[in-house]
N, C-alpha and C positions, 0 to 999 in steps of 0.2 A: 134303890135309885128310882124316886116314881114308877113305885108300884111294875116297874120291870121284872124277868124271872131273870136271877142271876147263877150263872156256869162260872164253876169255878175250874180247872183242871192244869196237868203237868203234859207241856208240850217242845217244840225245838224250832226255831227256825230254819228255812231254806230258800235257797235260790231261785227261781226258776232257770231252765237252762238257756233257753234264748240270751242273742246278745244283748247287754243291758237289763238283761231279767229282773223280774220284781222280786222283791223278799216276802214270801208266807209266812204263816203259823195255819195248820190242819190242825181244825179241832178234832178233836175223837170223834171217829165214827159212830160209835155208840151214842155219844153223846148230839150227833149231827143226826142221827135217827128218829130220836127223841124231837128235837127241835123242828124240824119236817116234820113230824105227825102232826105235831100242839100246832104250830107255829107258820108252818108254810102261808096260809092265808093271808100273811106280812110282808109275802117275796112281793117285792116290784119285778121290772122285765130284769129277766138275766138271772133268776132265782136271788136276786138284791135284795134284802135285810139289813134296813139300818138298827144301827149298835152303837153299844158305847165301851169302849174296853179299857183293862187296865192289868196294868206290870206294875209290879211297888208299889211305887210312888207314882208315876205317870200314867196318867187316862186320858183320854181321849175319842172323840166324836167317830163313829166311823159307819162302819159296814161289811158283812160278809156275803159272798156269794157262792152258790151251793154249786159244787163242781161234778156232772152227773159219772165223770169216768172214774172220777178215785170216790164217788160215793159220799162227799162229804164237804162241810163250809170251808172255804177257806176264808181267812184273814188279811187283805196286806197290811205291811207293815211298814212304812216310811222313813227315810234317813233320819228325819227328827226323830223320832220314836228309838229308833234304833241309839241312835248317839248318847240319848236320855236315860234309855234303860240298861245301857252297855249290854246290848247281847251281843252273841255273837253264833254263828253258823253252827247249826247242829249240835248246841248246849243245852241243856233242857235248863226250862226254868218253869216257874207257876203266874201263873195270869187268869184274868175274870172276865166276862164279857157280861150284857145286859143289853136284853131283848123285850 
């Protein structure tokens, strides 16, 4: 995807606990290690990284932001996304992003 580097990896969705909480995907740590080395000089304020991601069939425009106490990007993820790609809580599935 225009010359992007693209991550491929096997991950789960979660909640956050607040009320109303948003839905993640935590990329791998390893993998979020990596991407802060290369990559960091791409965060806007807030360690923001725009991205483009994708489940199956569905992708879409988006963005990660690097979380300093769990060490690593997270993803949200949106009821449209969510409805499209039928996940669901704590199932693992595989998804790509592109940075």
């Amino acid at each position: 995807m225009d010359g992007r580097i693209n991550y491929e990896f096997h991950t789960k969705m979660w909640k956050h606990a607040s009320p109303g909480g948003w839905y993640f995907v935590s990329l791998p740590k390893v993998l979020s290690k990596e991407i802060r080395e290369n990559l960091q000089w791409q965060e806007e304020g807030w360690g923001r990284m725009k991205a483009f991601a994708e489940i199956g069939e569905v992708n879409w425009k988006t963005a990660i932001w690097y979380d300093t106490k769990m060490e690593t990007y997270l993803l949200p993820i949106k009821a449209e996304i969510r409805t499209k790609s039928d996940l669901e809580l704590n199932k693992e599935f595989k998804m790509g992003i592109w940075i």
